[in-house]
C-alpha positions as CSV (number, residue, x, y, z in Angstrom):
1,X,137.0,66.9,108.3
2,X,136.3,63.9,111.0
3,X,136.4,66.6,114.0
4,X,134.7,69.3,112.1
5,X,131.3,66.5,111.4
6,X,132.0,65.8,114.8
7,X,131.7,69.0,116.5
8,X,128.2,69.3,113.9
9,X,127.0,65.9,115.2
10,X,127.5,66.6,119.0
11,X,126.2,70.0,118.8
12,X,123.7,70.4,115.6
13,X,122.5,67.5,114.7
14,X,120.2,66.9,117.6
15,X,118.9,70.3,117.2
16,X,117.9,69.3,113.8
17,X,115.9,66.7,114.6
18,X,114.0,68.2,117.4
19,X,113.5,70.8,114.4
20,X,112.3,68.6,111.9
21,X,110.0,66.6,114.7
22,X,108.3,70.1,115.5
23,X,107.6,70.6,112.1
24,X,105.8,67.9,111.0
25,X,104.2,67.2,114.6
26,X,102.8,71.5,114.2
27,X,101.4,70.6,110.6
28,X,99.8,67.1,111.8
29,X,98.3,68.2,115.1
30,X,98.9,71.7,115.9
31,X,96.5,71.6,118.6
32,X,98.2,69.1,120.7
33,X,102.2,70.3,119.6
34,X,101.1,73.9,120.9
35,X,100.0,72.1,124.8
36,X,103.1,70.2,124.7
37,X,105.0,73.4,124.4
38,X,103.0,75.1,127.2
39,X,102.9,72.3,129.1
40,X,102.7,73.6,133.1
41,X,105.4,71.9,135.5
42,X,105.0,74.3,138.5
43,X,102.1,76.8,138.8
44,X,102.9,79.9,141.5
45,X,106.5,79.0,140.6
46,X,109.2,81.4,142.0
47,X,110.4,81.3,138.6
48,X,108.5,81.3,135.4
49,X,106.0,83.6,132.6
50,X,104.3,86.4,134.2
51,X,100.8,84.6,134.1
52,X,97.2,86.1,135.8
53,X,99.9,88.1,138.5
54,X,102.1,85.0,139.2
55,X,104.8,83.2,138.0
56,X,104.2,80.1,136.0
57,X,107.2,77.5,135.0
58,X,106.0,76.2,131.6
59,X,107.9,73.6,129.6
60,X,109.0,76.6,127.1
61,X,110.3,78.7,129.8
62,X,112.1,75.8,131.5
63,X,114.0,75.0,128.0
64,X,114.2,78.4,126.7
65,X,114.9,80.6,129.4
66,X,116.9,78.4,132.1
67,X,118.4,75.5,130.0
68,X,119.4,77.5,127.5
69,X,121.4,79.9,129.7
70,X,124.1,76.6,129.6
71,X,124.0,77.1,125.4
72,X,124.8,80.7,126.0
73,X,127.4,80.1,128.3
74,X,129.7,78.2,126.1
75,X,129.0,80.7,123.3
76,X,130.6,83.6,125.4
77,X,133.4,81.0,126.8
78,X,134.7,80.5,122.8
79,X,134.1,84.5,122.7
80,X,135.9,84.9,126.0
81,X,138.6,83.3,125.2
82,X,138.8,84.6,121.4
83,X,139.6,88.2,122.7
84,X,141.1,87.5,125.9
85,X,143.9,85.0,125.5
86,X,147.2,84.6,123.5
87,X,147.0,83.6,120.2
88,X,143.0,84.3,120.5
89,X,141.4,84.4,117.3
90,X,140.1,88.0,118.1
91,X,142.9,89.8,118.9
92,X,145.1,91.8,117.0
93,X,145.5,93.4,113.5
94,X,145.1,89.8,112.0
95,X,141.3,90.0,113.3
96,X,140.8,93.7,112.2
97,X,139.2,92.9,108.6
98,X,136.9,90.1,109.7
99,X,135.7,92.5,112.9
100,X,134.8,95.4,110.0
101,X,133.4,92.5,107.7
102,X,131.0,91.7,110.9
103,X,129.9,94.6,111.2
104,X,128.4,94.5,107.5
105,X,127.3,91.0,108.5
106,X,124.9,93.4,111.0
107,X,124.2,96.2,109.0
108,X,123.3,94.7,105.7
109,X,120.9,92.7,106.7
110,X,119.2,95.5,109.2
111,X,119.1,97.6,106.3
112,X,117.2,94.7,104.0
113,X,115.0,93.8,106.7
114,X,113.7,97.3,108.1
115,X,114.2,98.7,104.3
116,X,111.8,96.2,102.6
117,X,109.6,95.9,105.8
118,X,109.2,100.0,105.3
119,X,107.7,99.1,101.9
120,X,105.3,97.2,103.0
121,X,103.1,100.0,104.6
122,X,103.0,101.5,107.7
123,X,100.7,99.0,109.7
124,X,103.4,95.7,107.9
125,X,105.9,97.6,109.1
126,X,105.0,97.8,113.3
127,X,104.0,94.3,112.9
128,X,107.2,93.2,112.0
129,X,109.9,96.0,112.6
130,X,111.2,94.3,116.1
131,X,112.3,91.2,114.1
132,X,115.6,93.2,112.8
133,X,117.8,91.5,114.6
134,X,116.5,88.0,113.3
135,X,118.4,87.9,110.1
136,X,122.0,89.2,112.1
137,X,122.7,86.0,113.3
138,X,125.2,82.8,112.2
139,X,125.3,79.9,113.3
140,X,128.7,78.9,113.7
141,X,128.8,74.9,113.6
142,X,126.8,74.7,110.4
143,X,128.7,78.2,108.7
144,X,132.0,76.4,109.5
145,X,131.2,72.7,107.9
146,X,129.6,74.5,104.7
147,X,132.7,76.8,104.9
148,X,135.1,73.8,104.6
149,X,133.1,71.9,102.1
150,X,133.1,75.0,99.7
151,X,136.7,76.6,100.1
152,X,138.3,73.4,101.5
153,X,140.0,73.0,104.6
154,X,143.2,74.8,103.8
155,X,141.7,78.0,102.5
156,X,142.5,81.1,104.3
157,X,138.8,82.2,103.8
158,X,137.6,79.4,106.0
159,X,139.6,80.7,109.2
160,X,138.7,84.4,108.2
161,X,134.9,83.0,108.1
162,X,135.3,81.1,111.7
163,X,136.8,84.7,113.1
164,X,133.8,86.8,111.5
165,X,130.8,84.1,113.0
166,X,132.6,84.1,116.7
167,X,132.8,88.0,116.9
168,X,129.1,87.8,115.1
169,X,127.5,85.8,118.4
170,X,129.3,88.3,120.5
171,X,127.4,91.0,119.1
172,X,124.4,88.7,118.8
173,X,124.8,88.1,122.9
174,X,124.9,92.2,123.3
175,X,121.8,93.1,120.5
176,X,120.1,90.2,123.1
177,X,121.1,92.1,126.2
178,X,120.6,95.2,125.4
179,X,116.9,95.4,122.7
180,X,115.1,91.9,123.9
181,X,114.5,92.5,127.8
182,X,112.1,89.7,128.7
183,X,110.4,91.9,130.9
184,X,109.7,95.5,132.5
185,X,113.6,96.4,133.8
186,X,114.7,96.9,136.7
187,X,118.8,97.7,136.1
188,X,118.9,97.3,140.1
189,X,119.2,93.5,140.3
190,X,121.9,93.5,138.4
191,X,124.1,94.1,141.1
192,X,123.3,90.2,142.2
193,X,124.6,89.5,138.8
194,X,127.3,91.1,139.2
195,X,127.8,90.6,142.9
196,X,127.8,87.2,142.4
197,X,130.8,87.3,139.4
198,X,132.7,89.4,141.3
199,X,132.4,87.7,144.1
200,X,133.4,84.0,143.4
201,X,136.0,85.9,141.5
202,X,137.9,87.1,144.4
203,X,136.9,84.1,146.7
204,X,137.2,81.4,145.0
205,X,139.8,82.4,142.0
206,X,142.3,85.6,143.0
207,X,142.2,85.2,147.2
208,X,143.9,81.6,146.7
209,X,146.2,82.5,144.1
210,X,147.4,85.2,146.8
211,X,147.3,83.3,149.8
212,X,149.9,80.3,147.8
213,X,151.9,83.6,145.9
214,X,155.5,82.3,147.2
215,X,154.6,78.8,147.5
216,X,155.2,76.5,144.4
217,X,153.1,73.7,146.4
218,X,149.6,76.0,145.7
219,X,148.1,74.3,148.5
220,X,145.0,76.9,148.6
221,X,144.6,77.0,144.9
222,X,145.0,73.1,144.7
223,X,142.1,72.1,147.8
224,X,139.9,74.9,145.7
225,X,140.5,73.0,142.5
226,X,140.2,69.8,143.7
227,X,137.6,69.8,146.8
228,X,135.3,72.5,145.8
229,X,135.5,72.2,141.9
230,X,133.0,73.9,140.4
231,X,130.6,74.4,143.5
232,X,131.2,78.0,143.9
233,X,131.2,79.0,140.2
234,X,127.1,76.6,139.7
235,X,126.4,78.9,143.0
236,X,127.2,82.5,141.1
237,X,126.0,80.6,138.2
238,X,122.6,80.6,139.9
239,X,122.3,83.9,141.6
240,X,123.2,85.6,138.4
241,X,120.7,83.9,136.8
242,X,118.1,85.1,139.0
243,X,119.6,88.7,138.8
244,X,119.2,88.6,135.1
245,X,115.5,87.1,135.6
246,X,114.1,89.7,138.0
247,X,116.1,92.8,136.0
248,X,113.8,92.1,132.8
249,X,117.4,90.9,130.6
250,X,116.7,87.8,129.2
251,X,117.5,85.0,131.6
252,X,119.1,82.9,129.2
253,X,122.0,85.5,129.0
254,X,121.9,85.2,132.8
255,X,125.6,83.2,133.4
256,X,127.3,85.5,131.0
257,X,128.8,87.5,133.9
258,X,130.2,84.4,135.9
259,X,132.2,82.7,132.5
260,X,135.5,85.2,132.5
261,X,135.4,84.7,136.7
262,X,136.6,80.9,135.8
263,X,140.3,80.0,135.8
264,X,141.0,79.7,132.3
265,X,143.9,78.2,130.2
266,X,146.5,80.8,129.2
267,X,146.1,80.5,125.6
268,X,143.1,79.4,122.9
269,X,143.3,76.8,120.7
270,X,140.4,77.2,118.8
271,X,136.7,76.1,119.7
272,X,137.3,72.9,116.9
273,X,140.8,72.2,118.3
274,X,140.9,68.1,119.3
275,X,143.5,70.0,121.9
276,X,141.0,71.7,124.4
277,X,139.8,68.5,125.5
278,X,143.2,67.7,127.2
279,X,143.4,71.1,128.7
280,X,142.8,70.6,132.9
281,X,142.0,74.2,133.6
282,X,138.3,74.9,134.9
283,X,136.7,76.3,132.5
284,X,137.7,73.8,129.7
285,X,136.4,71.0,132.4
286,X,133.2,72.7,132.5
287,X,132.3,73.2,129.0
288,X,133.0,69.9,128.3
289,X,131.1,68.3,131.1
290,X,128.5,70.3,129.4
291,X,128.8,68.8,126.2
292,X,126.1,66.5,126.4
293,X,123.6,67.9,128.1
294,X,123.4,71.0,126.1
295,X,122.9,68.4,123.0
296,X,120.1,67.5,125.0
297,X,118.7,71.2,125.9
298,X,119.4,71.8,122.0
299,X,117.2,68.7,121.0
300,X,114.3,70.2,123.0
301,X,114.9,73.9,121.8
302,X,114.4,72.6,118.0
303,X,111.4,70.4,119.5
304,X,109.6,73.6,121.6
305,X,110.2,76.4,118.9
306,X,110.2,75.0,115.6
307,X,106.6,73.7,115.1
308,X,105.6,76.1,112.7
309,X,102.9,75.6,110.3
310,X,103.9,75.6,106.8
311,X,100.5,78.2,106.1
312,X,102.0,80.3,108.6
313,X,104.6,81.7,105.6
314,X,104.2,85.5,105.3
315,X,105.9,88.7,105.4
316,X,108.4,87.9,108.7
317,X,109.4,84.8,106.6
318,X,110.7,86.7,103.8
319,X,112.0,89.6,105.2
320,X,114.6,87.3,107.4
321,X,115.3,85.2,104.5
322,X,116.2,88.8,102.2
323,X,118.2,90.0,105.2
324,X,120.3,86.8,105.2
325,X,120.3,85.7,101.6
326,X,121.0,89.8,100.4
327,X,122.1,91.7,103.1
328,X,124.5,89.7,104.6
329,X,127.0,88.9,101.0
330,X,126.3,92.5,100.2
331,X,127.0,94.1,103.9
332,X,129.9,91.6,104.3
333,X,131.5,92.4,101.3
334,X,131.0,96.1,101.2
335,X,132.6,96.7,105.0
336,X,135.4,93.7,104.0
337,X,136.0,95.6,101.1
338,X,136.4,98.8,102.5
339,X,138.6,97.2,105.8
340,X,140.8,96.0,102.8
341,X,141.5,98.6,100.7
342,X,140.1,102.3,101.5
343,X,141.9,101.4,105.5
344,X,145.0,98.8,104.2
345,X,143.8,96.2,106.6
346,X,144.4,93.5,103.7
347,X,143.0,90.1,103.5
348,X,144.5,86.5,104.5
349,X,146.9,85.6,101.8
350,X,145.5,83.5,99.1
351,X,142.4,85.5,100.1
352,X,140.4,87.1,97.2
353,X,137.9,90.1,97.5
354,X,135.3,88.1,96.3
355,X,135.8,85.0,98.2
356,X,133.6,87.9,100.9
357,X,130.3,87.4,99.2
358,X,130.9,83.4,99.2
359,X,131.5,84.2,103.1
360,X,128.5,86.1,103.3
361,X,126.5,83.5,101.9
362,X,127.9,80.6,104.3
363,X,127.5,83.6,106.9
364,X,123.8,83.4,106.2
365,X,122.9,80.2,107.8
366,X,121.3,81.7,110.7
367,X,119.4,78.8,112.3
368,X,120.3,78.6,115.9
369,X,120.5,82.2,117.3
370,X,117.9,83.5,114.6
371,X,115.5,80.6,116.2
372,X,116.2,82.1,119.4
373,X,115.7,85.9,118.2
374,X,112.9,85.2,116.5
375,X,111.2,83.5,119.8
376,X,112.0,86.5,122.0
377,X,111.4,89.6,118.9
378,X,107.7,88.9,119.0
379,X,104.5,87.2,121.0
380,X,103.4,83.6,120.0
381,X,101.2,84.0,117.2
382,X,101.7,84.1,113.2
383,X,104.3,87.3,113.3
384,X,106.6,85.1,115.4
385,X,105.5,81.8,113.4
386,X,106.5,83.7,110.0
387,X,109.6,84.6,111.3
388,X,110.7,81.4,112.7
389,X,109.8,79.8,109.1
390,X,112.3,82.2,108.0
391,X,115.3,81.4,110.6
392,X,114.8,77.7,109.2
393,X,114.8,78.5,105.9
394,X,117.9,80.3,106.4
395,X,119.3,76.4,105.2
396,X,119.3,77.4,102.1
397,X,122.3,79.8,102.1
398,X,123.9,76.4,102.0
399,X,122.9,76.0,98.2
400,X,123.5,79.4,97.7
401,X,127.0,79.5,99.2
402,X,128.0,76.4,97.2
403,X,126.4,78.2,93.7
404,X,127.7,81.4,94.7
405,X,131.5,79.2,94.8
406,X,131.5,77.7,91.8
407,X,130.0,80.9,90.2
408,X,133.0,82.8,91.2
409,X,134.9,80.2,90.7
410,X,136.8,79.4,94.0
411,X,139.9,77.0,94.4
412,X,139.2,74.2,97.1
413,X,142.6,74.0,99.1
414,X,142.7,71.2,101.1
415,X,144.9,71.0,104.9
């Protein structure tokens, strides 16, 4: 349990209280929270908001669409890794029922929030329809802890839920990609992206492994390692950054391309494992010189895109909280169902069939990622206020998930 508060304390708990500061600063002094947020830095900036015909870096953009990038990029690393290496969490017929399960963990609650948003009227429903993805996302740190403290840290359900919330950010970084551009597209400076991944791929990772193939010294390989570090890979970092900025994808997604270029360990250990920190591969090195700044760049994302006024409640607020609170138990345990049964994909031993719709509550702790969707589904005003009111609320599927246990009366089994 020590690691697990751990890993909520270094990554979450900073985030909360940048939250919880936004909050009651936005409901004290609106008027001065909102010029914090839009605070200029660098007017006619190379990089920034579209402003008047010119770029402008605002405090927002620096936190939300640069820092964050860093947040993103050890997301898709634990994804990476998940499906990529042996023994990852997401490969195989062992991950085959929580992959269907995610899926319902996306339908369900699409289908709540674009269903109920329908019956509000057509004019509701344009207001708020591009917020569907909002109520999709889980946030793994706080799904995980709430995961332990209701099944126990034994129970199979708690690794089934880990496998279901890592596959759910990789489809949450894809929805991102593919439905929130941040601007009007232009697929053509991509090829920087992906110029750029492939490459300090070959020059920095594959031409040195080939130039020391016979050689058990790895002279190449080592110098690379040890003189250059991670130089070339903060480099590719940055020009895929600027690719994603200038092709109208979100910039924060903008390293995503340059994470599977860096040498890797051969095998995953899991993203709460106390062993990654004594791996010495690259990419390991990097997230955690990371660790602490992106608690940092967290701290500031609660602080620049929480402050929501408490009269701001409305129909967004809602319609996230029904597609969390309903659609994800009920999509999560139809699709687990049917992976179970109907297809013979089975469940964990020890696993019951309705241990799902505990998952799908703990599943429902959106927070994090639904605080980002929410900021890029809709313009700043009280759509995108509502909505954000909602991705906090999401807190609650903590009481639910530990009502909806005892309810169904699940066994705690401890490590």
């Amino acid at each position: 349990m020590y690691r697990v508060w751990n890993f909520v304390t270094n990554y979450s708990l900073l985030l909360i209280a940048g939250a919880l500061i936004a909050l009651i600063w936005a409901n004290i002094n609106a008027e001065s929270y909102h010029h914090f947020v839009e605070f200029t830095i660098w007017d006619h900036a190379p990089i920034g908001h579209l402003h008047d015909g010119h770029r402008t870096l605002t405090l927002h953009y620096l936190v939300n669409d640069i820092l964050m990038a860093l947040f993103f990029a050890i997301a898709a690393k634990e994804v990476w890794e998940a499906v990529i290496l042996k023994e990852g969490s997401l490969r195989g017929k062992k991950a085959a029922t929580p992959l269907f399960a995610t899926l319902g963990g996306m339908v369900g609650p699409i289908s709540v929030y674009l269903g109920l948003a329908f019956l509000l009227g057509e004019d509701k429903f344009s207001a708020v329809a591009n917020g569907w993805a909002i109520p999709t996302a889980t946030d793994i740190a706080f799904s995980y802890l709430v995961g332990r403290l209701v099944f126990g840290a034994g129970h199979p359900a708690v690794r089934f839920l880990l496998l279901l919330a890592i596959a759910d950010d990789a489809a949450g970084l894809i929805i991102l990609a593919i439905f929130y551009p941040s601007g009007e597209l232009a697929p053509v400076w991509l090829l920087a992206s992906f110029g750029a991944a492939i490459g300090v791929f070959l020059l920095a990772n594959w031409l040195p492994r080939k130039m020391d193939r016979g050689n058990q010294m790895r002279p190449v390989s080592t110098w690379v390692r040890t003189k250059l570090h991670f130089l070339p890979y903060a480099i590719a970092a940055c020009i895929s950054w600027y690719g994603f900025m200038r092709s109208g994808l979100h910039p924060a997604l903008g390293l995503l391309p340059i994470v599977p270029t860096i040498p890797h360990a051969d095998r995953a250990f899991g993203i709460f494992s106390e062993a990654e920190q004594y791996l010495t591969d690259l990419l390991n090195k990097i997230e955690h010189a990371l660790k602490h700044p992106v608690e940092i760049i967290l701290f500031f994302f609660g602080l620049l895109n929480a402050g929501v006024e408490f009269s701001s409640i409305g129909d967004a607020t809602w319609l996230v909280l029904a597609g969390l609170l309903i659609g994800k138990p009920v999509g999560i345990f139809i699709f687990g169902w049917i992976a179970a049964r109907p297809l013979g994909l089975g469940l964990p031993q020890g696993m019951r069939l309705v241990d799902l719709i505990v998952i799908g509550f703990v599943a429902a702790i959106g927070f994090t990622v639904s605080l980002f969707v929410a900021s890029v589904a809709f313009d700043a005003g009280p759509v995108q206020d509502a909505a954000k009111m909602g991705a906090l609320f999401s807190f609650f599927a903590a009481v639910a998930s530990f009502i909806a246990g005892k309810l169904l009366r699940v066994e705690k089994q401890q490590a």
